[in-house]
N, C-alpha and C positions, 0 to 999 in steps of 0.2 A: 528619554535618551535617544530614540530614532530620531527625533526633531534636531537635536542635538548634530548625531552625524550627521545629518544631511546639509543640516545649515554650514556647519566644520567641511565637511568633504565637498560639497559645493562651491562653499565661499562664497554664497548668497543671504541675500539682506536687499530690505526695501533700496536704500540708496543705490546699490549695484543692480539692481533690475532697474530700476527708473534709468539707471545711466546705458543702460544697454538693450532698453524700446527702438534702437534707432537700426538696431541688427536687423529686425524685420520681425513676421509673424512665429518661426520658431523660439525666441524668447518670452514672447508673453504670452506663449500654449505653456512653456515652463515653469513661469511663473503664474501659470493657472494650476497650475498642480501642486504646487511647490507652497504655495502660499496665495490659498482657495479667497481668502477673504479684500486682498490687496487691491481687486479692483473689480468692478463690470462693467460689462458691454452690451452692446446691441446685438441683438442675435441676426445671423443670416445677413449681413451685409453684403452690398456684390463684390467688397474686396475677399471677402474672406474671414470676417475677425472672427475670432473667438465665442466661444458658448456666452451667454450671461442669461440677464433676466430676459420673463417671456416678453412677447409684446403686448399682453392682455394678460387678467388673469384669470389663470385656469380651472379649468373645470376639473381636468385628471393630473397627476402627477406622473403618473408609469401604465404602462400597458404591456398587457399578457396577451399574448395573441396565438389561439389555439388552432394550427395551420393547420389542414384536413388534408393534405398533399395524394394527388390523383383526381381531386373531385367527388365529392358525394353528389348520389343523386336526387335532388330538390324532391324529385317525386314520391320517397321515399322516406323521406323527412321531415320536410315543413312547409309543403305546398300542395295540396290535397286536391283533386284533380278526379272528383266521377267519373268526370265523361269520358274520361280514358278506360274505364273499365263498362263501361257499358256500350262503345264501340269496339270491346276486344278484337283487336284482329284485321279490323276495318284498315281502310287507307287514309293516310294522314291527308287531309284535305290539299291539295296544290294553293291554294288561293291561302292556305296559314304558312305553307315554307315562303312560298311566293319567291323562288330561285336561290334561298341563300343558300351561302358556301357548307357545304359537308366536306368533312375530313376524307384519305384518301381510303379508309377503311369504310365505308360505306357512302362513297361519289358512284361506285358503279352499282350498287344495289338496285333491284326493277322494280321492288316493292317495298311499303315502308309501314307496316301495319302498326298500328298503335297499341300501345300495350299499360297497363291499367296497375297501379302498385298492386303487386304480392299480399301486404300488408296495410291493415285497418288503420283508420285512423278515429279521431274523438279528442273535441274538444275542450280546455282546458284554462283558469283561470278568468280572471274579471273580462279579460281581453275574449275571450274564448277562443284563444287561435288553435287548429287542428295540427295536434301535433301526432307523428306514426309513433305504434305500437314500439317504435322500433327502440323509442327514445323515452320508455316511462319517468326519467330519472330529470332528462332537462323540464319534461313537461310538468314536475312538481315545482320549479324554479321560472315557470314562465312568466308569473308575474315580475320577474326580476331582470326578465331582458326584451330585448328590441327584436323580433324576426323580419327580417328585410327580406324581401321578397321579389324587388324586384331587382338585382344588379345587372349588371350586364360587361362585357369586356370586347376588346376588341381580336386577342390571339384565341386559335381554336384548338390549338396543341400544346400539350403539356409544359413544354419549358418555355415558351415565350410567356404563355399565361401565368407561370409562376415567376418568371422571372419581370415580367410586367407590373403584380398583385407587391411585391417586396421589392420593387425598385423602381417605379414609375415607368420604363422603358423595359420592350423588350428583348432588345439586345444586353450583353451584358458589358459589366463595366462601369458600370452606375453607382453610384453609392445605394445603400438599402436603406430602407425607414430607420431602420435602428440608428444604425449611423446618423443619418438626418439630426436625430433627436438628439442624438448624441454632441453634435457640432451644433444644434440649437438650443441646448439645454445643458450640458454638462451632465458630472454624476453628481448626485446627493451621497455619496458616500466614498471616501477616498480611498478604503481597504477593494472593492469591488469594483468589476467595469459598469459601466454606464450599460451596454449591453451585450445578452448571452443568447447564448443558442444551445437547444437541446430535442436529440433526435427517439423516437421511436417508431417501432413499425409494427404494424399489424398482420395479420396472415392472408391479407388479398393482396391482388396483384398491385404492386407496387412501383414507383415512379422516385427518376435518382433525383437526389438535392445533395446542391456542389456547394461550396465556399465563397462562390461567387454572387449564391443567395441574401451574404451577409457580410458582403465586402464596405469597403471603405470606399472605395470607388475613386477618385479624385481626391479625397477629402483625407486630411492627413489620417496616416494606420492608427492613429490613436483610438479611431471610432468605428472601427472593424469589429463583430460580433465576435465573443470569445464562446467557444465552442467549449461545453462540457460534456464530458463522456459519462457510461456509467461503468467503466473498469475501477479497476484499485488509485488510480490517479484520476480526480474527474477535470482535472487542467494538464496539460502532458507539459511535462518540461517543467515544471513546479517547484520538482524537493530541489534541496541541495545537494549538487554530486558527493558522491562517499569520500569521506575525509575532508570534507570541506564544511564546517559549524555556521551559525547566521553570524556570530562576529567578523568573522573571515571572509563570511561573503559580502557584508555591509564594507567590508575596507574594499575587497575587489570593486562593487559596486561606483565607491567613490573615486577611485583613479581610471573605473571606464568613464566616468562621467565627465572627466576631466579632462580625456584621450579626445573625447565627442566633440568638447566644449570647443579644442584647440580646430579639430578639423569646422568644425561648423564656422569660426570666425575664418578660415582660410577658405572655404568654399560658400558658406551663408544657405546651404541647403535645407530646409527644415525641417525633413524627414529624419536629420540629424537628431534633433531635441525631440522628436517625436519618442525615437528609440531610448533615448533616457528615459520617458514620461513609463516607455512599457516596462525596462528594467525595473523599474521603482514599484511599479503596479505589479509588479510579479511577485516583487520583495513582500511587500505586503500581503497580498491573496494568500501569500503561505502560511499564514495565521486565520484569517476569514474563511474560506474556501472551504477545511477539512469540518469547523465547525456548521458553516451554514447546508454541505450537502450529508452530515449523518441525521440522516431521518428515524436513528434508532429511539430514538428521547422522545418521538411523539406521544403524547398520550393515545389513551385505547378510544374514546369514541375521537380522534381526528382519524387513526387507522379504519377504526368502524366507518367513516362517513366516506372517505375515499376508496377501501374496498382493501381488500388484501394483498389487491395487486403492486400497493403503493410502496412496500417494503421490498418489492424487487426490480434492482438496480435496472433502468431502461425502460422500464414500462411508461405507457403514458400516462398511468396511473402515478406514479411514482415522480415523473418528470412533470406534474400536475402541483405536486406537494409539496415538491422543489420553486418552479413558478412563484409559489407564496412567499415561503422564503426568502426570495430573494428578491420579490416585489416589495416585501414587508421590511426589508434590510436598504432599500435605496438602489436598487436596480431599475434605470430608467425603463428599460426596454427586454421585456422577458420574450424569446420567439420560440413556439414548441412546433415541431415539426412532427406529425404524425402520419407516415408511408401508408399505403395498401387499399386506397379508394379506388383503384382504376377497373369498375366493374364494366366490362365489355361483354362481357359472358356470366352464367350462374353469377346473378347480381340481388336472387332472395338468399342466397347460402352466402356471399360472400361478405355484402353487405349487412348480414345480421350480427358477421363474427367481428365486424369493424365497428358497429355499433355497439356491442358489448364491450369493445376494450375502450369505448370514450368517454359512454354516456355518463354510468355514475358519477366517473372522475371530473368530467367537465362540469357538472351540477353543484358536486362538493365545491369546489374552487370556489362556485359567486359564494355558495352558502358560510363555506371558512371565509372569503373574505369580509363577508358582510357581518357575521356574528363578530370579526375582531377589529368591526369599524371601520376598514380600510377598502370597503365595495364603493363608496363614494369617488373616492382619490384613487380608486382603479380602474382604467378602462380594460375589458377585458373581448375579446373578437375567437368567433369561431366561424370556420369556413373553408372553404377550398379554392381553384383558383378556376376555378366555368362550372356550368351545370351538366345535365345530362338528358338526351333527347325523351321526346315521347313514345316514339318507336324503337321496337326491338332491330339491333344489329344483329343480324344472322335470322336464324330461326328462329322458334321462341316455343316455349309451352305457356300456361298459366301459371306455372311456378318455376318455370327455367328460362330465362331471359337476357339479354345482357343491352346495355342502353350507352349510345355514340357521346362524342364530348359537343356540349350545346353552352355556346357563350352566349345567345342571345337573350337568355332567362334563367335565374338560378338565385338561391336562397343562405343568406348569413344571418349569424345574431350577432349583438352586441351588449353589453349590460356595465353597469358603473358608469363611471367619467364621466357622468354628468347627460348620460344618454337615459331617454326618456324608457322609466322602468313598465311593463308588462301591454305594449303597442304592437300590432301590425303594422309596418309599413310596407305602402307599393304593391300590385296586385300582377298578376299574369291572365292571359287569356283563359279561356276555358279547356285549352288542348295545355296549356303548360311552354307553349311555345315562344310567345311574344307577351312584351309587356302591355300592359294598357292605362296606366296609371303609377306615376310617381318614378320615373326610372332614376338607377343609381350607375354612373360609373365608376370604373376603378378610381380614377380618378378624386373623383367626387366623396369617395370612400376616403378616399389618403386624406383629401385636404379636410374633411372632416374630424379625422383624427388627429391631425396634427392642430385645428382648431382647439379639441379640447384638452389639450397640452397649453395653449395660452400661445399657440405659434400662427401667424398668416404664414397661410403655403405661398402667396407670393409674394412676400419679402423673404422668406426662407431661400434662400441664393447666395451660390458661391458660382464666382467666375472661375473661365476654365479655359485654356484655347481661344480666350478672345470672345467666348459663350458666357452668358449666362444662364447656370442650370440652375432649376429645382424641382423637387418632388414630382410635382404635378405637370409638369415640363410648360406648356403653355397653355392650358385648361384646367378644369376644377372646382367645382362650387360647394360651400357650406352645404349639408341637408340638416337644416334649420328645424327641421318639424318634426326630428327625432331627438333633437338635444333640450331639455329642461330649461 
């Protein structure tokens, strides 16, 4: 019946969409929606066209990507480092900074003593990579992912770095990877967006994430991250106003569509058709939505594997479990935002308490996806967006510390999508400082992930201003030696 009035309140049909390609790129984003099966494309064109098939095929279908926002520090996680604790205190050698840039919280420091994790480390799986005490939960899943170790970035301050890490640039304004994926891949599923965003935070010091993280950028608003809450509406603007039934609002719906239709042929702007594609998407989520986010019907060992904390609304536990869901349901691009890494100070207290709201959840995740088959067809990313020095900022005791922001070395994983299961990759010096073997750029990061989606990041382009953008703007390589 919905097929029904859309086709009726539209007045669309093959024959009238073929007769009206000539209106330009807002009719056949419409008739991308409207009627999924009609046609494909080439994806990332420098005109602009439309989502269709990959360019290759792919290794992953959708990606979970578990954002650590603030930064964790490498040293305290997955990059194990003696010789920092057995020159406790000592001075960071001049000839390993060798002049580079410090932030302005410690450029005027006179001394830069090196400071050695808080916390054991021992190693684990086929791989035997050393994982911290800190993280017993991923270190039982290590065979199942990739630890990178060597990235690197070019911003040394929070929001260039994150706005760099989720949109290739760090200015903003860009379109974000979701989006990317979204305009180069469409959704697998028409009740839901192609991509979501969901936030929680932990109890350290915390660092803001704006909208602009998961914008659409240039790229029509169709492919803008849909933000879920964890209040009583997890999509705001959802229900339908009081006294208004879905019949009523399927008739309102189809004489807006119709209001659009007239202004779009008088003006030919496509943000026009775009705004139908969302009214309709909204229509819809209002059946999808309430079902995919009650996590009350979980059974008890998926509650068991994710931890208690998954049954309350916000947690990263919780927005972990959701992930799945809607990984599992045809959500191209899942993004979790998790606050409270920005340990500058008391970084074994604060970082223990960040560690415990992740770890279980992030381990359960590969574990539920892979026991339900879908760890293959999912790429799934944990990480922050720079690392963290080898010396203590400020003072320091042996268990009171706090560690500067350090782009030049720092440590992610990855697992599924076709990324090679239980591997070290990429190595750092012996202070933790510099890389010495295998480096990753951000860069190099995106276009790898957008490789195992079945996308080249450099046909991925949409012209803009007379520009040609993409992802990786004009650099980026495949890291070949991590993917299967």
């Amino acid at each position: 019946m919905e097929k029904d009035f859309l086709e009726h309140g539209l007045n669309f049909n093959r024959r009238r969409f073929l007769s009206k390609l000539s209106l330009g790129l807002g009719s056949v984003a419409l008739g991308s929606l409207l009627i999924p099966d009609l046609f494909t494309g080439g994806s990332g064109d420098e005109a602009g066209l439309p989502p269709g098939i990959p360019d290759f095929a792919p290794k992953a279908k959708r990606v979970i990507y578990l954002f650590q926002n603030g930064a964790p520090s490498q040293l305290e996680s997955f990059d194990y480092k003696p010789k920092l604790r057995e020159m406790m205190g000592q001075e960071l050698p001049p000839s390993i900074r060798a002049g580079q840039r410090l932030t302005g919280m410690t450029a005027n420091q006179t001394s830069f003593p090196l400071v050695g994790s808080y916390y054991d480390f021992k190693q684990y799986g086929n791989s035997q990579a050393w994982i911290s005490d800190l993280f017993p939960h991923t270190a039982k899943v290590v065979d199942d992912i990739c630890i990178i170790k060597s990235m690197y970035t070019e911003a040394i301050n929070h929001d260039p770095a994150l706005t760099f890490f989720q949109t290739g640039a760090q200015q903003g304004n860009r379109p974000s990877m979701g989006a990317w994926l979204s305009y180069g891949l469409g959704s697998e599923n028409k009740n839901l967006p192609a991509y979501t965003v969901l936030l929680s935070r932990g109890k350290g010091n915390g660092q803001g994430v704006y909208s602009k993280l998961w914008t659409n950028g240039f790229l029509d608003s169709t492919h803008q991250g849909v933000q879920f809450s964890s209040g009583e509406d997890p999509v705001l603007y959802l229900k339908d106003p009081d006294g208004l039934n879905r019949f009523e609002r399927r008739k309102m719906l189809d004489k807006l569509a119709e209001m659009n239709d007239i202004s779009y042929k008088e003006f030919g702007d496509p943000e026009i058709n775009a705004k139908i594609q969302q009214y309709e998407m909204a229509y819809r989520m209002q059946t999808a939505v309430p079902e995919i986010t009650d996590l009350s019907k979980e059974p008890d060992d998926i509650i068991k594997l994710y931890g208690p904390d998954c049954l309350v609304p916000g947690t990263f536990a919780a927005n972990c479990l959701l992930a799945r869901k809607l990984s599992e349901n045809g959500v191209r691009f899942v993004q979790l935002y998790h606050q409270g890494w920005d340990q500058h100070g008391e970084l074994p207290k604060e970082m223990a308490g960040q560690a415990k709201d992740v770890d279980q959840a992030s381990a359960a995740l590969i574990t539920d996806l892979k026991q339900r088959g879908l760890l293959d067809e999912t790429l799934v990313i944990w990480g922050g967006e720079f690392g963290r020095t080898n010396y203590s900022q400020g003072k320091m005791t042996v268990d009171n510390y706090g560690r500067d922001h350090h782009p030049r070395c720092f440590s992610i994983w990855m697992a599924g999508g076709g990324v090679k299961p239980g591997i070290v990759y990429g190595e750092s010096d012996e202070f933790g400082y510099n890389i010495v073997k295998d480096p990753v750029h951000v860069h190099d990061f995106q276009a790898t992930v957008l490789h195992q989606l079945g996308l080249n990041h450099e046909k991925l382009i949409f012209k803009h201003l007379g520009r040609r953008y993409r992802l990786t703007d004009v650099s980026g390589k495949v890291v070949k030696d991590i993917l299967i």
